[in-house]
C-alpha positions as CSV (number, residue, x, y, z in Angstrom):
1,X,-118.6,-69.9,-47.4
2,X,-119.5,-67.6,-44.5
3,X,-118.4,-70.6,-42.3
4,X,-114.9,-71.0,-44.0
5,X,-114.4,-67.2,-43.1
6,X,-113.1,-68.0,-39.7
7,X,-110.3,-70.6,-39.0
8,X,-111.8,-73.9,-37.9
9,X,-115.5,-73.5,-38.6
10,X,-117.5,-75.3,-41.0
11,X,-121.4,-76.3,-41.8
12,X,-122.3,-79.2,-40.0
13,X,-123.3,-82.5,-41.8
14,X,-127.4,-83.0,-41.3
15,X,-126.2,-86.1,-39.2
16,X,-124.3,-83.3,-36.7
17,X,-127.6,-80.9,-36.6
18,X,-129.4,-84.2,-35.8
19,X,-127.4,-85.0,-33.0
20,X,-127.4,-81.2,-31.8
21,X,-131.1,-81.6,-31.4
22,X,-131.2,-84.9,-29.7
23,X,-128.4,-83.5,-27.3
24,X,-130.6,-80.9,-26.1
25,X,-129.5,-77.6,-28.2
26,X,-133.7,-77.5,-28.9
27,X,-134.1,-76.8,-24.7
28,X,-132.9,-73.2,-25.2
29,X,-129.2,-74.1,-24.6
30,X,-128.4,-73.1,-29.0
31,X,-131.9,-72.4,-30.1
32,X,-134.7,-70.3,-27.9
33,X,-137.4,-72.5,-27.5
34,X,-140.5,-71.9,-30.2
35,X,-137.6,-70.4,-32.7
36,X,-138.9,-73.3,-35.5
37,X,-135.7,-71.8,-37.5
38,X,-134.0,-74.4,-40.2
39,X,-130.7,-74.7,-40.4
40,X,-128.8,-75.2,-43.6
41,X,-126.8,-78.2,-43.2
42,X,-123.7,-79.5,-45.4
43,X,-125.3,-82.8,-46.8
44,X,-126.7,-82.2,-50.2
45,X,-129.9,-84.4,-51.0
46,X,-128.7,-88.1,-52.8
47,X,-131.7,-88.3,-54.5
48,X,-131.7,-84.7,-56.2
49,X,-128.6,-82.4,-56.2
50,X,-130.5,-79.4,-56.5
51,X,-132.0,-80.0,-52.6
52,X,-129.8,-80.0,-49.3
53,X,-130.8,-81.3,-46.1
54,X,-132.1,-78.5,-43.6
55,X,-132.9,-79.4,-39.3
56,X,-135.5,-77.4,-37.4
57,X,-133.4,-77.6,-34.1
58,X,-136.8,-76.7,-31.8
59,X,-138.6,-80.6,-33.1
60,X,-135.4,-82.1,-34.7
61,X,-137.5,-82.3,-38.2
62,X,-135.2,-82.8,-41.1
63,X,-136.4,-81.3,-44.5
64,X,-134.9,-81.4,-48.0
65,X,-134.8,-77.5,-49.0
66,X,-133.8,-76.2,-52.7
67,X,-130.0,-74.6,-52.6
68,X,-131.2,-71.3,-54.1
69,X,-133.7,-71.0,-51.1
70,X,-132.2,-68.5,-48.0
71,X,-132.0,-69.9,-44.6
72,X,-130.5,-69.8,-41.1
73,X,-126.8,-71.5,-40.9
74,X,-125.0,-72.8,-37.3
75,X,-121.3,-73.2,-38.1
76,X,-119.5,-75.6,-35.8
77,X,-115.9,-76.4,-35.2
């Protein structure tokens, strides 16, 4: 929702934070280095609804979190 607020920008897929990461966004070009934030990602978890996919963009770990949890977002266009 806070991504749909401005024409164009949307949550990113986990696959999208992914790449992010291996693109070099963890070298202090989108996230300062030692940050260890998780980023909420679009992809909700197959295996339980309840859980979305979340990617610490500072070691490119990718961690099923619960939707009612808060967290840092990165909307991309």
């Amino acid at each position: 929702q806070l991504c749909s607020d401005h024409t164009g920008w949307y949550l990113p897929r986990q696959k999208q934070l992914m790449q992010a990461y291996i693109d070099g966004s963890y070298g202090g070009n989108l996230e300062p280095s030692g940050a260890h934030r998780y980023y909420w990602s679009a992809t909700t978890r197959s295996s339980d609804t309840t859980n979305a996919w979340t990617t610490n963009l500072s070691n490119g770990y990718t961690y099923p979190n619960a939707k009612t949890n808060t967290g840092s977002i990165r909307c991309v266009r």
